[in-house]
GUMI-426338 format. One record per residue (C-alpha): residue in one letter; x, y, z; chain. Coordinates in pm, whole numbers. Layout:
BEGIN
A_X_Y_Z_A
...
REM end
This chain:
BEGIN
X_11558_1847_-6443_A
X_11190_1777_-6349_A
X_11265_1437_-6129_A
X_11559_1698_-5948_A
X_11284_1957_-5887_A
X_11004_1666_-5754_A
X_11333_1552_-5527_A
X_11424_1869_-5354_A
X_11069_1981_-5267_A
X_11022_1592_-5084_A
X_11344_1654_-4885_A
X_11235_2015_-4823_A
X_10918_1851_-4671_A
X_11055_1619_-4429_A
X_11321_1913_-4331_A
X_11036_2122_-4199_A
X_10825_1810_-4011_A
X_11129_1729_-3837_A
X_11186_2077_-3770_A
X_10866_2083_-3654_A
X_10840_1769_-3468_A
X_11165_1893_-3227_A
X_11050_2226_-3162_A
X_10702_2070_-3026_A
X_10930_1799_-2809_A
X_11155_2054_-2659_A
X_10810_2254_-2547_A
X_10649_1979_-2363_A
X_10986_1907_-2135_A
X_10984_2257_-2054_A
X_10616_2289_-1965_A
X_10494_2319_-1596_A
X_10264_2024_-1442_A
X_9911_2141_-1330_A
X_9805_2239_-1047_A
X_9517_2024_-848_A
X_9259_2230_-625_A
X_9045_1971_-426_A
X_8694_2158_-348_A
X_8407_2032_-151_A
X_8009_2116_-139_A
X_7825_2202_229_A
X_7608_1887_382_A
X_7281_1987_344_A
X_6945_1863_598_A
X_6697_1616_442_A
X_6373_1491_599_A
X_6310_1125_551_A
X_5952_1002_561_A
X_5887_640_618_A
X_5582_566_383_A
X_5302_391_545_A
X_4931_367_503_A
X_4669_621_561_A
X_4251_684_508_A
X_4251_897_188_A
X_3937_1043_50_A
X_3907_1058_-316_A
X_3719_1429_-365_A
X_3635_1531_-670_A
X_3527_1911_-786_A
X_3253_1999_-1042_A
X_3028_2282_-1110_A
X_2649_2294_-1205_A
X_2340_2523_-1178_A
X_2064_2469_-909_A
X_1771_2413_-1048_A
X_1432_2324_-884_A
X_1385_1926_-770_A
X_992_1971_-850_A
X_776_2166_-1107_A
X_467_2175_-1115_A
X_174_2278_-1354_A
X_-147_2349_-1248_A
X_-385_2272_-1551_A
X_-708_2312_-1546_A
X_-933_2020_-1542_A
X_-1249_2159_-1656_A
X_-1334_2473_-1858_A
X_-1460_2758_-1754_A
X_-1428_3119_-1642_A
X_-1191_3202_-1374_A
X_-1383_3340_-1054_A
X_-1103_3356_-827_A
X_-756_3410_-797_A
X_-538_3378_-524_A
X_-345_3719_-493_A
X_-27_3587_-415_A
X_-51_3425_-746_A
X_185_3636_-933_A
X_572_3525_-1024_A
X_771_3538_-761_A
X_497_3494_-475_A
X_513_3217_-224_A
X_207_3000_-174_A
X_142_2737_159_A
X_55_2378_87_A
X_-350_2331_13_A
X_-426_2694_-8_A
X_-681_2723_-261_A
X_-513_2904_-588_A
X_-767_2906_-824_A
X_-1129_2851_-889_A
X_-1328_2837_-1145_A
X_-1695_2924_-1187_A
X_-1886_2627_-1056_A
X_-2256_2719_-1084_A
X_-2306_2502_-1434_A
X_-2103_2215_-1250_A
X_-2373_2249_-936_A
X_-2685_2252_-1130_A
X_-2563_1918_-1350_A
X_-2523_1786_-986_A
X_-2855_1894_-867_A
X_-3016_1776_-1158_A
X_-2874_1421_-1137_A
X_-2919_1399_-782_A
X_-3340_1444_-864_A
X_-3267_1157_-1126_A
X_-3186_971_-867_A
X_-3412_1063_-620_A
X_-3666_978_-898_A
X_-3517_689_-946_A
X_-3526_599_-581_A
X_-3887_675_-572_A
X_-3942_479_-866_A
X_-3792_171_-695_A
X_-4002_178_-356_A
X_-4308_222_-547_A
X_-4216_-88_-763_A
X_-4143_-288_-478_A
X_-4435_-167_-280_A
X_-4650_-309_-542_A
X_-4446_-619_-631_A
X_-4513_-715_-204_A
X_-4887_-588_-332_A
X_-4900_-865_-598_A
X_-4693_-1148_-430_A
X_-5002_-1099_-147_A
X_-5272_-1096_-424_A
X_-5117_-1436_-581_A
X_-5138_-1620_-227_A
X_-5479_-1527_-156_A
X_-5574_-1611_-511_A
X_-5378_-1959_-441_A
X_-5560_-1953_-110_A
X_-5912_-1929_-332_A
X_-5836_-2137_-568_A
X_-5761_-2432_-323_A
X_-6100_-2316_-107_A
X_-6257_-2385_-487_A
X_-6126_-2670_-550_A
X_-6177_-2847_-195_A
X_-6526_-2695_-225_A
X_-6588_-2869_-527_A
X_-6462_-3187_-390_A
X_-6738_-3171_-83_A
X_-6967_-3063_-386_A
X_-6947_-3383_-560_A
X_-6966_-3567_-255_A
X_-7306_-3606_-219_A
X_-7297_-3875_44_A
X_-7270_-3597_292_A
X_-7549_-3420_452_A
X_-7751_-3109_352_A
X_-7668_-2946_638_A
X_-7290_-3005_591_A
X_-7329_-2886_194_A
X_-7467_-2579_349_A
X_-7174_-2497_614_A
X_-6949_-2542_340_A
X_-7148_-2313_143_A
X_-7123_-2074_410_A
X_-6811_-2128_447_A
X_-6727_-2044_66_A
X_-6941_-1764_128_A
X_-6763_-1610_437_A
X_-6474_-1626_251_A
X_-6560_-1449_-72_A
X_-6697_-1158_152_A
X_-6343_-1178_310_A
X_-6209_-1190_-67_A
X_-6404_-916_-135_A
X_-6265_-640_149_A
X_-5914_-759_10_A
X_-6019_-685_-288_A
X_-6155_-364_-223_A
X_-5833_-236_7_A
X_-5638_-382_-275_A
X_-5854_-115_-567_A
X_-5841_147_-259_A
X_-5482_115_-300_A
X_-5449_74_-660_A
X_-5684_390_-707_A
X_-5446_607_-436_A
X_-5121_493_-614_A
X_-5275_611_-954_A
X_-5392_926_-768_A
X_-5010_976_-674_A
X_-4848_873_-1000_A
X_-5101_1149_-1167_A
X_-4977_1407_-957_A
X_-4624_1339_-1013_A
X_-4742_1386_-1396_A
X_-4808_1760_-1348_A
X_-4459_1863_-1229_A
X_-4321_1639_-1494_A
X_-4529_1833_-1713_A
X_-4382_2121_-1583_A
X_-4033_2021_-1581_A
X_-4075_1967_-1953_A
X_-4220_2270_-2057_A
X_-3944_2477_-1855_A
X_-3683_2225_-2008_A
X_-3811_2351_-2345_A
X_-3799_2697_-2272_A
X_-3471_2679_-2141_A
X_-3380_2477_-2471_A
X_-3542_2756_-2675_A
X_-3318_2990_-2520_A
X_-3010_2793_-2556_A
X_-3083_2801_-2888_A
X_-3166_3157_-2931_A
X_-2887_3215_-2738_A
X_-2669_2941_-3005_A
X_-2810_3177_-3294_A
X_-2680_3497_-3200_A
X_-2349_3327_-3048_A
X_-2323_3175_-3402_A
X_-2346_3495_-3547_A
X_-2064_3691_-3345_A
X_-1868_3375_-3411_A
X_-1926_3394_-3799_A
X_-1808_3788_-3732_A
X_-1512_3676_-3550_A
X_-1655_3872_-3225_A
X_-1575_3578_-2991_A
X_-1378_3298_-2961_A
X_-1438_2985_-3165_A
X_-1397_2776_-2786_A
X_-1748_3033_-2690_A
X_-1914_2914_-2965_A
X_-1854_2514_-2870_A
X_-1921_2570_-2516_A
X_-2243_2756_-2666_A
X_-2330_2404_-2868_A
X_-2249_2190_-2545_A
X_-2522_2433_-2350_A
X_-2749_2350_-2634_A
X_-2670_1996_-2685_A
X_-2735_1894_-2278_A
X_-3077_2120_-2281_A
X_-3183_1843_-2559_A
X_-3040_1582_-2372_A
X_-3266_1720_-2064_A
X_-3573_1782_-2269_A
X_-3538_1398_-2412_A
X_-3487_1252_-2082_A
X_-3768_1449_-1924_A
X_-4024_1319_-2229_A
X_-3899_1035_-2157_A
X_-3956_1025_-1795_A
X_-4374_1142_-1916_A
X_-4404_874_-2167_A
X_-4314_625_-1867_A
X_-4526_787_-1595_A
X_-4811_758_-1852_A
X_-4727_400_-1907_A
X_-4735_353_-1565_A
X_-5034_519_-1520_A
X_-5197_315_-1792_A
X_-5082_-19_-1653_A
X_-5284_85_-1288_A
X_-5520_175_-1442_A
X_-5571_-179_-1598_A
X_-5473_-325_-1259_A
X_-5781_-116_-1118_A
X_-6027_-239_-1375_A
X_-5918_-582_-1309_A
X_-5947_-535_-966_A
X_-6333_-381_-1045_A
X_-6381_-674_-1237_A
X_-6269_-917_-983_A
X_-6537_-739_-734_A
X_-6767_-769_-963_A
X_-6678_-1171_-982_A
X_-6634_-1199_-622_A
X_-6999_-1015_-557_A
X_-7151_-1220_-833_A
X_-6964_-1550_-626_A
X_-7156_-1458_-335_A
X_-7459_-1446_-477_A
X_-7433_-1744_-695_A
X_-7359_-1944_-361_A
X_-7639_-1773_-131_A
X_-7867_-1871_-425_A
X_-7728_-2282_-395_A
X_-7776_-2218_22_A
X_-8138_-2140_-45_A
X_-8177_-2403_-339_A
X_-7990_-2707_-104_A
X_-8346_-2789_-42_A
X_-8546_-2819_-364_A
X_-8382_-3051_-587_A
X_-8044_-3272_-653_A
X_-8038_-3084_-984_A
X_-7895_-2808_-789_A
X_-7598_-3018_-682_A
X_-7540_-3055_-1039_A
X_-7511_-2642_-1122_A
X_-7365_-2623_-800_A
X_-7069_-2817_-968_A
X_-7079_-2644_-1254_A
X_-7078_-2246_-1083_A
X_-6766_-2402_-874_A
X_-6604_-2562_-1226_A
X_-6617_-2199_-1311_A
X_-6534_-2033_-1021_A
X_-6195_-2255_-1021_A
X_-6164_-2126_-1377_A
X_-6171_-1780_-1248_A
X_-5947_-1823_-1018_A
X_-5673_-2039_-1203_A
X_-5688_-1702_-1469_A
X_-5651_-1477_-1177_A
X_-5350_-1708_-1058_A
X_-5196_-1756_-1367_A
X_-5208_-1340_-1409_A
X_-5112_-1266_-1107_A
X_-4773_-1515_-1127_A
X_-4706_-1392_-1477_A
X_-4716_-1001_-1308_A
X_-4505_-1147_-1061_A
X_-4250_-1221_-1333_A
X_-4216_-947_-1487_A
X_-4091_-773_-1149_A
X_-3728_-900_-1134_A
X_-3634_-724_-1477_A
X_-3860_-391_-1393_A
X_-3634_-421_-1062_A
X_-3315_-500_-1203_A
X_-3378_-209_-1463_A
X_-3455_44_-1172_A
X_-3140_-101_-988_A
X_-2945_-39_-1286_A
X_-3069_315_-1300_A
X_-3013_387_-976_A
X_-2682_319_-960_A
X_-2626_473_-1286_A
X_-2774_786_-1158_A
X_-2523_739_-829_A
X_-2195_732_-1070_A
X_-2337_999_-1255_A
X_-2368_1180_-855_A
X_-2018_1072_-821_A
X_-1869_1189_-1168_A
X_-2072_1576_-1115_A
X_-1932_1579_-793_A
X_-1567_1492_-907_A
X_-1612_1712_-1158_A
X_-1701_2017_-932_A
X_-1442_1931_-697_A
X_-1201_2024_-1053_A
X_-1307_2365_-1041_A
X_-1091_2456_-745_A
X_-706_2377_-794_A
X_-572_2378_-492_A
X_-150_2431_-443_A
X_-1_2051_-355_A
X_303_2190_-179_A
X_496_2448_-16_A
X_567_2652_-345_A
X_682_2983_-544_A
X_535_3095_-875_A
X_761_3093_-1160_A
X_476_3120_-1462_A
X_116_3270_-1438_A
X_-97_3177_-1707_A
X_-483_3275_-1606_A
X_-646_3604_-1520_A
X_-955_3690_-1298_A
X_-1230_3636_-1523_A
X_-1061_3502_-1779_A
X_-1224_3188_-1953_A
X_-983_2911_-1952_A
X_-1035_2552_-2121_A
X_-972_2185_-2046_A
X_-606_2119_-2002_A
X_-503_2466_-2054_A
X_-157_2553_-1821_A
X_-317_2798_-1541_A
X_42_2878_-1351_A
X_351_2703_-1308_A
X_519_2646_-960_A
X_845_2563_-803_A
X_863_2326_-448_A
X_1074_2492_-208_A
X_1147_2212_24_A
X_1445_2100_-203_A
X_1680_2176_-531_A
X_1906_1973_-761_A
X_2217_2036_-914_A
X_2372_1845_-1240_A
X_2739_1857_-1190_A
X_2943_1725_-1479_A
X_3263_1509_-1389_A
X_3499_1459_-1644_A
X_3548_1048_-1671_A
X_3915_1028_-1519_A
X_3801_1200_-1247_A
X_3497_991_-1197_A
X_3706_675_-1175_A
X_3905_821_-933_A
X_3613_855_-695_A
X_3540_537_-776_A
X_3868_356_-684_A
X_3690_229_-326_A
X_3494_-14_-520_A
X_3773_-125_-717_A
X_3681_-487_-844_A
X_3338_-475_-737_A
X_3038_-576_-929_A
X_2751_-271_-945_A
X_2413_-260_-1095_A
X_2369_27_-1308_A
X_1998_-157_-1421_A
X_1711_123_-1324_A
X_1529_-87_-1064_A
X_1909_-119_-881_A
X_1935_222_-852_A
X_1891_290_-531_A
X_2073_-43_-449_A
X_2388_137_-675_A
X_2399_473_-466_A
X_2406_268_-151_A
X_2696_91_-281_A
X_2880_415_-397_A
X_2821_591_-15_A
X_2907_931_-171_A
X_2860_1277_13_A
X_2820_1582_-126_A
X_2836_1958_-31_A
X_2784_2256_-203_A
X_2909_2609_-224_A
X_2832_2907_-438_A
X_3064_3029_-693_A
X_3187_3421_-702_A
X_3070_3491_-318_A
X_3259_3631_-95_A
X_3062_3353_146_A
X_3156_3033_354_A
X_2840_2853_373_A
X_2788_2543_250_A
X_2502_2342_229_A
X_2511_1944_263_A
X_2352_1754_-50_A
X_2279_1397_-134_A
X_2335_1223_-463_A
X_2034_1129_-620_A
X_2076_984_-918_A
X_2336_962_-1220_A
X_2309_1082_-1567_A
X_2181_817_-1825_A
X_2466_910_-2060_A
X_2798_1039_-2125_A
X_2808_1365_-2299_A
X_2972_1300_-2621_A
X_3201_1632_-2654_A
X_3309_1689_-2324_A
X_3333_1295_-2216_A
X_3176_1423_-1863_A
X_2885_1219_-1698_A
X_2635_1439_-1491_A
X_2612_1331_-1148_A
X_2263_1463_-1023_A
X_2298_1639_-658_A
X_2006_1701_-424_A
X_2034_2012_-78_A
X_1680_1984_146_A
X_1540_2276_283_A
X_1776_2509_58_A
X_1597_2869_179_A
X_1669_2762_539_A
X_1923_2895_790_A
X_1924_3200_531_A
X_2133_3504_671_A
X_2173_3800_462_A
X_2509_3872_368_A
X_2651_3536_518_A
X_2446_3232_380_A
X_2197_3357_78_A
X_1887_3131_-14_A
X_1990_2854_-312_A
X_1759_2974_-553_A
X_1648_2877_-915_A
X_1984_2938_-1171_A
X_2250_2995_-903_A
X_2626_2882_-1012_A
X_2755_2677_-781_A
X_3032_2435_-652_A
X_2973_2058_-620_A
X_3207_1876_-379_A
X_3180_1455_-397_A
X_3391_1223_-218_A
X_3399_886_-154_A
X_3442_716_127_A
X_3815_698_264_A
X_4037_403_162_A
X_4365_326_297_A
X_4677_411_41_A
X_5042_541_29_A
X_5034_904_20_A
X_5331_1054_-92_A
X_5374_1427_-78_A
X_5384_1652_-373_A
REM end
């Protein structure tokens, strides 16, 4: 029963596929064929371009801030308290080139000047009179040399005593004209010693005087240091008061030292003429005691030979004498080249001294270097400044910068000219490298309703990427930027303006294709 079942439901199956597969036959002999529509799209115009090569000028855009192309600070130099003030010097005033801006008080610098220049004028003085009697001694040593050979060929015709009486005594005459000529040397020689001592005594009074005023003036400095001290210790005054106070103090010592010292060495001088003038006495005396010795041989040529014989002897001594006097005049002598040298020395340390107090007044008035506005004010009239301290700050006017950064792509676009070529990027090549780049610039402000532009020059290059935004700054420079300035057309570029840098490089031939 169960293999009848399984067989009727297979031939049940294949009744209803054929069924199934007739039905779907007779349907596709009575179906229609399709029907074919041919359509057809409108032509439509083209424009061909023929691609050839043109000049293209890689541009790039970046953005930066103008700032100024100089600052300056005007420090001060010395120290001091400010005695004038320009009165454009306020922020935001213009000043002219070399107009004095600020000055400070220059009496203490003056009377340091004044008082080296009389150091040197002493000095000076100092010099001549050494010199004067250097010439005095050099004279004194060649008419002592002059003597001493007139002794000593004297003594020669004295031991001759082949020759005649009468010849002994022209010689003695001789010997005796010229120690009475010896003698009026002499004497002009004390004249002058005793009107150079007369001279260097009165330059010992004002000395004097200069010494006693130097103490007073040091007494008062430090009267003065006391009751500074004391506001100091009170905190009254400034600390800087109390150091300027001790400076004050310190070069009234300095002066009172110098001008001791200056006595002591006027008195030494004055001790050494008058040693000169005793010698010069006592060579009168010799020269007067000369004389007579030889009158007394001219009267004694007659009475015996024994007077030959002391007549040998007072020349002996007389060629003594003047050997000494020789040998003390030449050793004076030599002890003029390092009293000269010394006084040279002083001199010209007195000069630079002249030339440092007068450099160092010329610091008390700054003077502006440039056409310029003031940005920063840092001193007031009267106002005590010190060494170094910033007295105003100010911007040049003649030209700005502006730091544009350029992302890298961008940069080597601009620098697809050079393509290939070999730069140096080394600092002493850098002016060498923007030669070789040949890049313009203009600028343009940013959120103006303006057209101007202003042409600029590029300077320099940054000396490194920036790390986070992978842009290197290309420095721009626009002369004259407050020039041409119309309101409401072309403002001034001024200090912190946002502008728009345009760079291109020169134009290269390429395939332009159109976007």
């Amino acid at each position: 029963m169960k293999i009848l079942g399984k067989l009727f439901n297979l031939l049940l199956l294949l009744a209803v596929v054929a069924v199934g597969v007739l039905g779907a036959r007779y349907m596709i002999q009575r179906q229609q064929p399709p029907l074919h529509q041919q359509t057809a799209m409108d032509p439509r115009p083209v424009e061909v371009m023929t691609l050839i090569r043109r000049d293209y000028t890689p541009t790039v855009v970046a953005y930066g801030d103008v700032e100024p192309q100089i600052v300056y600070e005007g420090r001060a130099e010395v120290s001091g308290r400010v005695s004038f003030l320009h009165p454009d010097l306020r922020v935001g005033g213009s000043i002219a080139a070399d107009t004095r801006v600020i000055e400070i008080n220059p009496e203490d610098y003056q009377t340091s000047l004044n008082q080296t220049r009389a150091d040197l004028s002493a000095s000076q003085s100092q010099l001549a009179q050494l010199q004067q009697e250097e010439e005095n001694t050099r004279n004194a040593l060649k008419l002592a040399l002059q003597n001493l050979k007139t002794a000593q060929q004297n003594m020669a015709n004295v031991r001759r005593k082949a020759a005649p009486i009468e010849k002994n005594t022209g010689l003695i005459q001789r010997n005796i004209n010229l120690a009475q000529q010896n003698m009026g040397i002499t004497r002009k020689n004390l004249e002058l010693a005793k009107q150079d001592l007369a001279l260097t005594r009165s330059d010992l009074g004002p000395a004097q005087s200069d010494l006693t005023l130097a103490k007073k003036n040091l007494a008062l400095a430090q009267k003065e240091m006391a009751r500074i001290s004391e506001l100091g210790k009170r905190r009254l005054i400034p600390l800087t008061q109390v150091d300027a106070q001790e400076q004050v103090v310190t070069q009234q010592q300095q002066a009172v030292s110098q001008r001791q010292l200056a006595i002591s060495q006027k008195q030494q001088s004055i001790a050494q003429k008058q040693q000169q003038i005793l010698q010069l006495e006592q060579s009168l005396v010799q020269q007067q005691q000369s004389i007579v010795q030889q009158e007394q041989q001219l009267t004694q040529q007659d009475t015996s030979v024994a007077s030959q014989d002391q007549s040998v002897l007072q020349q002996q001594q007389q060629i003594i004498q003047y050997q000494q006097t020789v040998t003390d005049l030449q050793g004076r002598l030599d002890t003029y080249a390092s009293r000269r040298t010394a006084a040279v020395a002083q001199i010209e340390r007195s000069r630079e001294q002249v030339k440092g107090q007068q450099t160092t007044l010329g610091r008390t008035v700054v003077n502006m270097p440039f056409d310029a506005r003031i940005s920063k004010v840092g001193a007031e009239q009267g106002e005590f400044v010190s060494t170094g301290s910033v007295l105003f700050e100010a911007i040049n006017t003649d030209g700005v910068e502006v730091r544009a950064e350029i992302p890298l792509r961008q940069l080597a676009a601009l620098l697809e000219p050079l393509h290939g070529q070999t730069l140096n990027f080394h600092a002493a090549g850098n002016r060498e490298l923007l030669d070789t780049l040949n890049l313009t610039a203009r600028v343009r402000l940013v959120g103006m309703d303006q057209t101007a532009v202003w042409n600029a020059e590029v300077v320099r290059l940054a000396e490194a990427v920036d790390p986070v935004r992978r842009t290197l700054g290309v420095v721009v420079a626009v002369a004259n930027p407050l020039d041409d300035t119309v309101m409401g057309e072309r403002l001034p570029l001024l200090k912190g303006m946002y502008v728009q840098v345009e760079i291109q490089a020169p134009p290269i031939p390429a395939l332009v294709v159109p976007r």
